[in-house]
N, C-alpha and C positions, 0 to 999 in steps of 0.2 A: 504493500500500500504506500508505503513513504516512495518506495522509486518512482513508483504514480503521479504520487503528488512531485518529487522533483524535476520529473520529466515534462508537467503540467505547465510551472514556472519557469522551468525553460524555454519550454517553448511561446509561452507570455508575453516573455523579456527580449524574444525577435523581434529584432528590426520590422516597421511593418514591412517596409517589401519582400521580405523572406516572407512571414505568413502569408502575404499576396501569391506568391510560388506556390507554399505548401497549398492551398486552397485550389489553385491551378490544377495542383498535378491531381489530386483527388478529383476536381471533377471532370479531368480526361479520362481516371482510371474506371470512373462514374459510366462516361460516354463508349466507352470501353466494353466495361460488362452487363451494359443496358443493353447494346445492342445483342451480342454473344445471348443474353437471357432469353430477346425478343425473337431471335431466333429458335431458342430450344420451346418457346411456349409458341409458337407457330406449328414447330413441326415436330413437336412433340418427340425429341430427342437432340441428345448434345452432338454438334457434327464442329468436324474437324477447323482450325483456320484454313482456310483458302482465298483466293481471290475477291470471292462475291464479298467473304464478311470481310476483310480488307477494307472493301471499298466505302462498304455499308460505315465501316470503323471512320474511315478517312471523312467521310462526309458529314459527320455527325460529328465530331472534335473542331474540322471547320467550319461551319456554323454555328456550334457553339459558345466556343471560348470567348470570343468578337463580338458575342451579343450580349453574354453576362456579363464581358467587361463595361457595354456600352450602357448597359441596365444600371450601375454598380453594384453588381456582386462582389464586386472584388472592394469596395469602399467602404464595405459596412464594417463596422468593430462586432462581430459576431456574437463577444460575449454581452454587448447591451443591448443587442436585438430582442426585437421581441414578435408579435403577430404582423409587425412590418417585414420581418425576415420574408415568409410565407406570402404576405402580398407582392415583394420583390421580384420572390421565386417562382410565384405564379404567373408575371407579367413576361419576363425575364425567359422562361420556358414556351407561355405563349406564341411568343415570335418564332421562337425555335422553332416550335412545333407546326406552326403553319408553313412555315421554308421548307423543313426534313421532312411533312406528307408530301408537299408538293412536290418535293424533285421525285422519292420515293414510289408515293402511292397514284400521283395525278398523271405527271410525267414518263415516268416507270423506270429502271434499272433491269435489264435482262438479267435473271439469276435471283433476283431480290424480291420475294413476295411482297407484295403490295400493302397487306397488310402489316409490316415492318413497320411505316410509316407512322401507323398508329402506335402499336403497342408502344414500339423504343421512346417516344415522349411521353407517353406517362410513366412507364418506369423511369426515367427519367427524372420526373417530376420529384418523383415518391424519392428518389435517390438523393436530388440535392437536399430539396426539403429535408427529410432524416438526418442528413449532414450536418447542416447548418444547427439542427435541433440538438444535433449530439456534441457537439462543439460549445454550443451556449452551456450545458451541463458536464461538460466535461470540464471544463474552465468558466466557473462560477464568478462573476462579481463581488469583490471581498464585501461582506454584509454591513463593515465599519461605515461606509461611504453609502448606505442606502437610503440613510436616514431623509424620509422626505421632507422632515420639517427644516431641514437644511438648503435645501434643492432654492435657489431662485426662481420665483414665478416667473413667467414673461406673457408677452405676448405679443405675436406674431404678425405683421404689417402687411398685410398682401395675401388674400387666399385661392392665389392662381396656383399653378404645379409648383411653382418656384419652394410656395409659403407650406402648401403639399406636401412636399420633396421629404422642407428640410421640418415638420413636424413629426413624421413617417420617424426619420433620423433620429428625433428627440425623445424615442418612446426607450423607456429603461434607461435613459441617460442621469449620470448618476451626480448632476449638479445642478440642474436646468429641467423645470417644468413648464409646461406650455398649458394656461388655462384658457386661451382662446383667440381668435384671432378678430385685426382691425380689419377693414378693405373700406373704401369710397365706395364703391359701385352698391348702388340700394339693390341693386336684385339681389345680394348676397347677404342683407342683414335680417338675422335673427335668425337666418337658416344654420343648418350642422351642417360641419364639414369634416367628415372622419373622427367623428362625432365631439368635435369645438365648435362651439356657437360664434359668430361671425358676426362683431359688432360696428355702431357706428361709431370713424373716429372722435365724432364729436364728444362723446361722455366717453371721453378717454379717463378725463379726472376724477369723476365720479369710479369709473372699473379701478383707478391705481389705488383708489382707497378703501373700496369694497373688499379686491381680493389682492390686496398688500400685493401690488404690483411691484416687482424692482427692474425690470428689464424690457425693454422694446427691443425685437428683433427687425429688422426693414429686410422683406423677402420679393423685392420691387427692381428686381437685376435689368429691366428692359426699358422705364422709365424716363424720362428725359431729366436733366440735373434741374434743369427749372421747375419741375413737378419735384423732385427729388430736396430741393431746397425748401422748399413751401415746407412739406410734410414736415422737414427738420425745425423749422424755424416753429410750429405749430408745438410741436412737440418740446422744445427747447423751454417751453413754457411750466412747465413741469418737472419736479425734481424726482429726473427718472433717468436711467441708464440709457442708450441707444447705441446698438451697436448692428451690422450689415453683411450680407451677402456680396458676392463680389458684379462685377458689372455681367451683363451677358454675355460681352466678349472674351470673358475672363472664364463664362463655363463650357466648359468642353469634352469633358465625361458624363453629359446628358443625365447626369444624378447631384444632387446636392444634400451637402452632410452638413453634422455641425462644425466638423473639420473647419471649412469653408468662411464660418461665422468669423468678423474679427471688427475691429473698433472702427471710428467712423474714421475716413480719410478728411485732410483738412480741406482736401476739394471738394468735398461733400459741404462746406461751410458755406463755398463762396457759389454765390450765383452767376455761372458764365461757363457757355457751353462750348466746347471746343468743336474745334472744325474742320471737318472733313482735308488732308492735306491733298492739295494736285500733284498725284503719282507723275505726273510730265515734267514737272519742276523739281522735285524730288530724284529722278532719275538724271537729269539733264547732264550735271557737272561732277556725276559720282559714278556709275552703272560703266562697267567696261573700264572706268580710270584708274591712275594711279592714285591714290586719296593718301594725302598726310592732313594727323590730329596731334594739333599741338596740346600738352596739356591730357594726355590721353586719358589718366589715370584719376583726373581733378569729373565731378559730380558732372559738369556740362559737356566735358572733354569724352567721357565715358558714354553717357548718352547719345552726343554724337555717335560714337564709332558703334553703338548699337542698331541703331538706326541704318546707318551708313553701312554696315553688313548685309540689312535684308537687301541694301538695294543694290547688291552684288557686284562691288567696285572689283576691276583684275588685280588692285594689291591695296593695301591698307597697311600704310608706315604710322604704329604707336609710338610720337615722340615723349618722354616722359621723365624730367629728374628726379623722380621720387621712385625706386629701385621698387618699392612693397606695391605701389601702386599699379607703377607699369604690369607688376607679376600677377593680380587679381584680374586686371582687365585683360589682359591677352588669356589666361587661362577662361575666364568667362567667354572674351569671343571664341576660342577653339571649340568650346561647347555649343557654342549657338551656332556655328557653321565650321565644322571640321574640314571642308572643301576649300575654304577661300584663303587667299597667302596674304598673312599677318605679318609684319615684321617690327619686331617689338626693339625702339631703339632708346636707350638710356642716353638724355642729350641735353645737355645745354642749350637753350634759343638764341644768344648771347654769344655761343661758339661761332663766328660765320662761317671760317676756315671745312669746321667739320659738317656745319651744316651744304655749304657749296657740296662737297663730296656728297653729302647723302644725296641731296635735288638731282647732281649729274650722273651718279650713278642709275638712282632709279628713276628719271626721267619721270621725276611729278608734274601732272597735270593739275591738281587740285590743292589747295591749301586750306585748312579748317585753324586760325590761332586762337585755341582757346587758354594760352600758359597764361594766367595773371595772378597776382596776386589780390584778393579781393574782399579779404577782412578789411574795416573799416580802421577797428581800434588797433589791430595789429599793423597795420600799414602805415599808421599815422606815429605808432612806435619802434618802427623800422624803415626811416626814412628812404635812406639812403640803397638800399637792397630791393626798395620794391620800385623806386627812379628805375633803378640797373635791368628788374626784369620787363618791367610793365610798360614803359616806353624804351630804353637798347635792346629790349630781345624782339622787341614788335619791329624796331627798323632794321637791324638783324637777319631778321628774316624775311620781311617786305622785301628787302634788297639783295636777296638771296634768290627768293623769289621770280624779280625783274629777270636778274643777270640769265638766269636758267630757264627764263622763257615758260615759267608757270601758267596756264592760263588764267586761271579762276586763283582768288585769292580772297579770303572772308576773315574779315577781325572780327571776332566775340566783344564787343564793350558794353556798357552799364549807361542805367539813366542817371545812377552818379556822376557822368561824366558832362551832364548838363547842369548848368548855373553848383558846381558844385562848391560843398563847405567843407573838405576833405582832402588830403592826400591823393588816398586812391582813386579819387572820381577826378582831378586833374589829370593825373598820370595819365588815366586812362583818356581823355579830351586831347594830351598831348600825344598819342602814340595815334589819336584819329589823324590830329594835323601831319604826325611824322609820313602816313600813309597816299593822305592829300597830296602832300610836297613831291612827295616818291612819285607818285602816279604823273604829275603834272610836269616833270623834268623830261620830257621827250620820250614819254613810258607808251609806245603803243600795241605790246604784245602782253601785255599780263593785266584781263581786266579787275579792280576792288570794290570788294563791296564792305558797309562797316554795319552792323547791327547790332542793334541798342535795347533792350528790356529791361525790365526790374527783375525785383526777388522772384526764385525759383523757389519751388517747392522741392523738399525732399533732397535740395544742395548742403553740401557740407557747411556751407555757412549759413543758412537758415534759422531762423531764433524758433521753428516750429517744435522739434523734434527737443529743444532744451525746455518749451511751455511745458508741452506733453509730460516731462520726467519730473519737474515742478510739482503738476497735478499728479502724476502717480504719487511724487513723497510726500503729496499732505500742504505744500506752498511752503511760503508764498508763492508765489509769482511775480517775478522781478519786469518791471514794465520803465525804461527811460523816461515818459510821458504822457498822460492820459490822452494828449490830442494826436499822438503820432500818427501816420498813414504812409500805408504801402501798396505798390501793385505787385500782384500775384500772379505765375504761371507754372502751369505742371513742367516740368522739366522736357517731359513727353513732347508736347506740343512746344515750344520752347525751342527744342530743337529740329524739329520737323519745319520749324518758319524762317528759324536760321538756312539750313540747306533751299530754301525755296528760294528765301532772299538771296543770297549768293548767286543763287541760276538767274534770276531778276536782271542782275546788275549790270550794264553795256557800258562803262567807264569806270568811274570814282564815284560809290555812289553812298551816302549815310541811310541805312532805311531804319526805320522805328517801329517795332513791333505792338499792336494793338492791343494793350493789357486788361481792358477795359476800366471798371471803376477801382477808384483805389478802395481801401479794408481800413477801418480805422480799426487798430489795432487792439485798444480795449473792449470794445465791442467782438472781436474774433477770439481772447481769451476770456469771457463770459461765456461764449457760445460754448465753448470746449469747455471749461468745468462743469455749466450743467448737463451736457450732452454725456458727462463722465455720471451723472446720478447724485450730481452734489452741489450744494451753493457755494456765488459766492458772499464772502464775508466783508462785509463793508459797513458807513457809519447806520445805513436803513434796518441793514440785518447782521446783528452783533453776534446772532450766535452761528453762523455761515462757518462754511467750511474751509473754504481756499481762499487768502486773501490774497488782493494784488497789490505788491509793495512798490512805489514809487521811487524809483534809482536816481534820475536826471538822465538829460541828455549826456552820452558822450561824446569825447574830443573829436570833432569834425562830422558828428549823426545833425540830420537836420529831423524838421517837423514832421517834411513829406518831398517825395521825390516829383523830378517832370523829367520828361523823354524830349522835349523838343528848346531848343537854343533859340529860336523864332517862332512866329505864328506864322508859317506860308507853309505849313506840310503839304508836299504833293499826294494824291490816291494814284497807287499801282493799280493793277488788275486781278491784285490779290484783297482778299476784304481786309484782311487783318495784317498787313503792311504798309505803311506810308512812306513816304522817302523825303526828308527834311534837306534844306542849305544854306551848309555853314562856312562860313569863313576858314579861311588857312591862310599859313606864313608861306611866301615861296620856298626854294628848295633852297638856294645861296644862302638868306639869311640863315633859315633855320637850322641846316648843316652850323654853322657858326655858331650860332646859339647852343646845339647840340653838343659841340666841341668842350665849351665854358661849363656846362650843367657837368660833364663828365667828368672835370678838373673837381668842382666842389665835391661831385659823388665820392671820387674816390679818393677826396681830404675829411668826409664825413661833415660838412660842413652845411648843419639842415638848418638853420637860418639863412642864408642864403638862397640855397637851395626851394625851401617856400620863396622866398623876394622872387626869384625867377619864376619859378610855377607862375605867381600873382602877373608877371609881364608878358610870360608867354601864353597863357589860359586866362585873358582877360575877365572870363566869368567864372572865374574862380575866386573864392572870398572866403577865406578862411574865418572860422567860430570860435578857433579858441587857441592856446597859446602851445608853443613847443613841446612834445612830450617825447618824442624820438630819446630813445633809455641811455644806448652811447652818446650820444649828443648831451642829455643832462647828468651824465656822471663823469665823462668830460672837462663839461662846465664847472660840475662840483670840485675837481679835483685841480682844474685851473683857481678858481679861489681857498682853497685851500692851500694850493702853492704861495698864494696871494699873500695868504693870514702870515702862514709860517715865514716867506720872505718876511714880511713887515712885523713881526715880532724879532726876528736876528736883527733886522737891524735898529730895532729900539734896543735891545741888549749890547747890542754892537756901540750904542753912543752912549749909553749909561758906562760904558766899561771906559769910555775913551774922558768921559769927563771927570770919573773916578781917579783917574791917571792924568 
């Protein structure tokens, strides 16, 4: 009995894709001797393997496997199944069973009674079925975790298949109770639906306090985000969990578990639907080319090359200084497409020498510069390093670029780099003009394009994913400013408008990606604490859960950001791209200028260093005062020299008047 039982645990504590195998193989061995059976209750004797039952064998393994995967047989956790098991395996067989008559009994197989058809799917039937049953009691639910008074209520948003699906899924789950479901549509209220009563969501408030509601599931995968936001905002109204299914393009095994259930994405907050990208522009300057991604490994730089894989470029050069990084994303692309030739280069943008060699070796076509540096408060504390990458590694390469007959050539920049109060948003305003000047020096083979958006979602520098960890540990929530505001874009999209924009471009051209409305930002971390099932805590409601604690602005953060230097945006033929015109230095000056900037960089000289940003990024106006760390411990230790000098020599003339 104890081997039993360790043999039990063992096999528990497999990976599930191993139990996915073992459940495989049994119901081949299933389809196996169902048929073998359906033959001796035909002809009422056991006869040899040959040919016929071969085929009979082959046929029935092939349609089946492919369909109980498509059903999810293979997704259910077996030991919390329950009377859903049996509905699975009834639907799941069904299919089967009408395929394996037809070819069988309708169609016919010379050799193969007809009746075959029948019998082998219900044996069949009878076979998983028993499987599945002997599985749930053979590997019992530990009874510690049964406990229903434990379980969180919920209740289910949608009671189309989706909300179906994943209730079927929730049956013997040993956390999560489902006492009913919402939906809009009146034909469905007060009716049962596998036997939950199906309410309206208007007396949502009234059910969370009837049946001590804690949890909203949203089972609404096909929805539009503007229906999808409503329901949230409705909801949001209420101190109640919510949490979702994923999109419908996101399901693909034609079954939904609870697996699948996970927190609200902060797209789900903001109202703005994205849009459809044109495959024609997308393809234009990547498909068949040699593609370099600078920056390969950095949150925008990755997505590109994600992106930039389906659309099946003949090579893909990962430029990347950061050694760990470059190693995730090229292992990641090998997975996403083991066909297509990666070359993953650990590089300097800065290097020209070694970049020329790479461009003339592999005769790039395309240039993606996403390398910048683009922390706010780091950048503004590392003066002088992010000068070096963020405008020399962008001319660097620009000019690497020309010399090698690049065609297409696309800067990654920020709406920081409009009327900016920063470092980094100058830098980056001066690496546009560096690319103007480049272009406009007698450049007629390598056309630029420069594109400008705000905050990404789900970017390494993102403040989303730090609110998020806030609210799991309880807050506060650290906020620079109650009136702050940002625009918002999935990374997804983001990138898909970059690549569009780049194929756009027939010169030098700045284009401004369509953000839509900006977020004020105290407003989007309300939304996320109570969406999390909790208040927040402020002077109205003292005894709230999360507060939001006011920090100040930091050294160079403004109120709210803009995308555009002037009011004359032009409309593309793209909806959500515009193309702005802005001013540049010619190339003579600005080489000269360039020359000077390089002499302070590399004396670490970041007073100065700003005075120039201010003369050559006119709209540049810095917020607040030096904080670059070498540059103030520097400073420190130049007056300290000060002190120490000036005290030797007051001891110096005390000793000499003494004498």
């Amino acid at each position: 009995m104890s081997f039993l039982t360790e043999a039990s645990k063992n096999i528990i504590n497999l990976p599930r894709f191993a139990k996915r195998i073992i459940t495989i193989i049994i119901d081949l061995g299933l389809c196996i001797s169902c048929t073998w059976l359906a033959f001796y209750l035909r002809l009422e004797q056991f006869i040899k393997i040959n040919d016929i039952t071969i085929l009979a064998v082959l046929i029935s393994t092939i349609i089946a496997i492919p369909i109980f995967w498509l059903h999810g047989l293979y997704r259910t956790i077996l030991r919390f199944g329950g009377t859903s098991i049996i509905f699975t395996v009834s639907v799941a067989v069904l299919v089967y069973g009408i395929i394996y008559f037809s070819i069988i009994s309708i169609f016919g197989i010379q050799g193969i009674p007809r009746s075959i058809g029948i019998i082998q799917p219900l044996l069949l039937f009878l076979g998983i079925t028993s499987s599945r049953i002997a599985i749930k009691f053979l590997f019992p639910i530990n009874t510690s975790i049964k406990n229903i008074e434990n379980k969180k209520k919920l209740l289910i948003y949608g009671a189309g298949n989706a909300g179906r699906q994943l209730l079927l899924s929730l049956e013997n789950n040993p956390e999560m109770k489902a006492v009913g479901f919402l939906d809009d549509n009146k034909q469905f209220h007060n009716q049962t639906v596998l036997g939950q009563t199906v309410f309206d969501p208007i007396n949502i408030s009234k059910l969370i306090n009837s049946k001590n509601i804690d949890l909203v599931l949203l089972a609404l995968p096909s929805i539009s985000r503007k229906k999808r936001n409503e329901i949230i905002n409705d909801l949001n109204k209420h101190k109640i969990s919510v949490k979702t299914l994923p999109s419908i393009q996101d399901i693909v095994d034609g079954k939904i578990s609870v697996s699948d259930i996970k927190d609200l994405i902060i797209e789900d907050l903001l109202n703005r639907e994205q849009v459809k990208p044109d495959i024609e522009l997308l393809s234009k300057n990547v498909s068949s080319k040699v593609v370099v991604v600078t920056g390969a490994g950095g949150s925008i730089g990755s997505e590109l090359c994600r992106q930039i894989t389906r659309l099946k470029p003949k090579k893909l050069l990962l430029i990347e200084l950061n050694e760990f990084a470059l190693y995730n994303i090229y292992e990641e692309l090998k997975n996403l497409n083991q066909n297509l030739n990666y070359v993953p280069l650990l590089l300097n943008v800065q290097s020209i020498s070694r970049l020329n060699e790479v461009f003339r070796t592999f005769k790039v076509d395309t240039v993606y510069h996403a390398a910048a540096y683009k922390h706010v408060p780091l950048v503004e504390e590392n003066i002088c390093e992010s000068i070096k990458n963020n405008v020399f590694g962008t001319f660097s390469i620009a000019q690497t670029a020309i010399q090698n007959n690049v065609s297409n050539f696309v800067l990654i920049s920020s709406d920081k780099a409009v009327r900016s109060t920063n470092v980094m948003g100058a830098s980056k305003r001066l690496a546009e003009i560096c690319i103007q000047a480049l272009y406009n020096k007698e450049n007629k083979n390598t056309k630029f394009a420069i594109v400008r958006f705000g905050n990404v979602l789900q970017s390494s520098g993102s403040v989303i994913p730090k609110f998020k960890k806030q609210i799991r540990q309880g807050g506060p929530v650290t906020l620079t400013h109650p009136e702050v505001t940002r625009y918002f874009m999935t990374i997804i999209e983001a990138s898909q408008l970059v690549i569009q924009a780049g194929a756009m471009s027939e010169a030098c051209e700045v284009f401004v990606l369509d953000m839509g409305k900006s977020v004020k930002i105290r407003d989007l971390i309300n939304k996320m604490i109570k969406l999390s099932g909790l208040s927040v805590k402020d002077n109205n409601n003292l005894g709230g859960d999360i507060e939001v604690k006011i920090i100040g602005l930091r050294p160079g953060e403004k109120l709210y950001e803009e995308l555009l230097l002037g009011d004359n945006p032009q409309k593309t033929y793209h909806d959500k791209i515009q193309k702005a015109q802005d001013p540049f230095i010619p190339f003579d000056q600005l080489k000269i200028e360039l020359d000077n900037l390089s002499v302070l960089v590399e004396d670490n000289r970041a007073s100065e260093i700003k005075d120039m940003l201010h003369r050559l990024v006119p709209s540049y106006k810095s917020n607040s005062k030096i904080v670059d760390l070498y540059y103030e411990e520097s400073l420190k230790n130049k007056n300290d020299l000060k002190k120490s000098t000036k005290v030797k020599d007051q001891e110096n003339k005390v000793v000499r008047i003494k004498t």
